[in-house]
C-alpha positions in Angstrom: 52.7 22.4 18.7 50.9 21.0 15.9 48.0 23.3 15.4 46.3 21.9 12.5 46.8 18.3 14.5 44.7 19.8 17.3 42.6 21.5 15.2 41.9 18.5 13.2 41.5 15.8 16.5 39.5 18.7 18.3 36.8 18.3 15.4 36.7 14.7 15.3 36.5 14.7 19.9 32.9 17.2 19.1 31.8 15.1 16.1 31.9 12.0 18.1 30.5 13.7 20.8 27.5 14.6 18.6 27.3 10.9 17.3 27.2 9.7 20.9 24.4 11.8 21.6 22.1 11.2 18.7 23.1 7.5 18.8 21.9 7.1 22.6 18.6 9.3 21.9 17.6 6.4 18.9 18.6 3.3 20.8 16.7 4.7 23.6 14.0 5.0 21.6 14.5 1.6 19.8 14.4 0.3 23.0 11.1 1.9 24.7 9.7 0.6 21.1 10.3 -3.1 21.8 7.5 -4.1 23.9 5.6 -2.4 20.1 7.9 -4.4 18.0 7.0 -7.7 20.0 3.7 -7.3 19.9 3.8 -7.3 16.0 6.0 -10.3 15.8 2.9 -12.2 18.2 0.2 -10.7 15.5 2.5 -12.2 12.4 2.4 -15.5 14.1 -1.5 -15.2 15.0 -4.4 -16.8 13.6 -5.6 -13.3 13.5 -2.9 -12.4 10.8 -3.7 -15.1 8.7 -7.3 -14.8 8.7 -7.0 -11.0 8.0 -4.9 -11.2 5.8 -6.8 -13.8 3.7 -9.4 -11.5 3.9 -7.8 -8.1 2.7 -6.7 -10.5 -0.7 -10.5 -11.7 -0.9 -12.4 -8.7 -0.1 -12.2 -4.8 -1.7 -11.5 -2.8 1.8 -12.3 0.9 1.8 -8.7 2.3 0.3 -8.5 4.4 3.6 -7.8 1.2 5.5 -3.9 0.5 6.2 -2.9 -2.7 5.0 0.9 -2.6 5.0 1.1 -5.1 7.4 -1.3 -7.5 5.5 1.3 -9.2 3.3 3.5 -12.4 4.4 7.0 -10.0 3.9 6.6 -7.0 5.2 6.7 -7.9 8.7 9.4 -11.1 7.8 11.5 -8.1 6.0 10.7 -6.2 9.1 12.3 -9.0 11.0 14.9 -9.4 8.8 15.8 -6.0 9.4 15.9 -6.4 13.0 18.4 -9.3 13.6 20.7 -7.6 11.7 20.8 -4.3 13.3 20.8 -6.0 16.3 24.2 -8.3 14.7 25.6 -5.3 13.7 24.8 -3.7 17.5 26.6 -7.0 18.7 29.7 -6.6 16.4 29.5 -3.0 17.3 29.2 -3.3 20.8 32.3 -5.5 20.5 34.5 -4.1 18.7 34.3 -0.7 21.1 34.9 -3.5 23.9 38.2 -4.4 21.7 39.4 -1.1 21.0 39.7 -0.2 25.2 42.4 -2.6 25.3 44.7 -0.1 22.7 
């Protein structure tokens, strides 16, 4: 018996149990977030957005007012962002779906 084998594959079987675990705690929380995430995508393409935004680059708002979302790439980077985790979910996803057929 190959002990340090065991010992070795043992440690990788808990560490991808961990993985498992906090990976399916964050997707189920990316998930419960996208009704959120879709509601700032409908803003971004709003009248609203551009009319506030226009506004927050005209006017001097009180510093204690938020305005991250007030410029033209942070929710497009935002976006960005999100089509390619959700690529490299895809390619993820199908790889795994691959790798049962070893």
């Amino acid at each position: 018996m190959d002990i340090d084998r065991l010992n070795n594959l043992s440690k990788i079987y808990r560490d991808q149990l961990d993985l498992i675990s906090r990976l399916d705690k964050v997707l189920d929380e990316f998930i419960d977030k996208k009704d959120d995430y879709r509601r700032l995508i409908k803003y971004y393409y709003s009248e609203d957005f551009i009319k506030e935004m226009d506004e927050s680059n005209r006017e001097d708002l009180d510093p204690s007012v938020d305005q991250t979302i007030l410029s033209e790439d942070a929710i497009y980077d935002l976006m960005t962002e999100h089509y390619d985790l959700t690529l490299k979910l895809l390619n993820t996803a199908n790889d795994i779906f691959q790798d049962r057929e070893i």
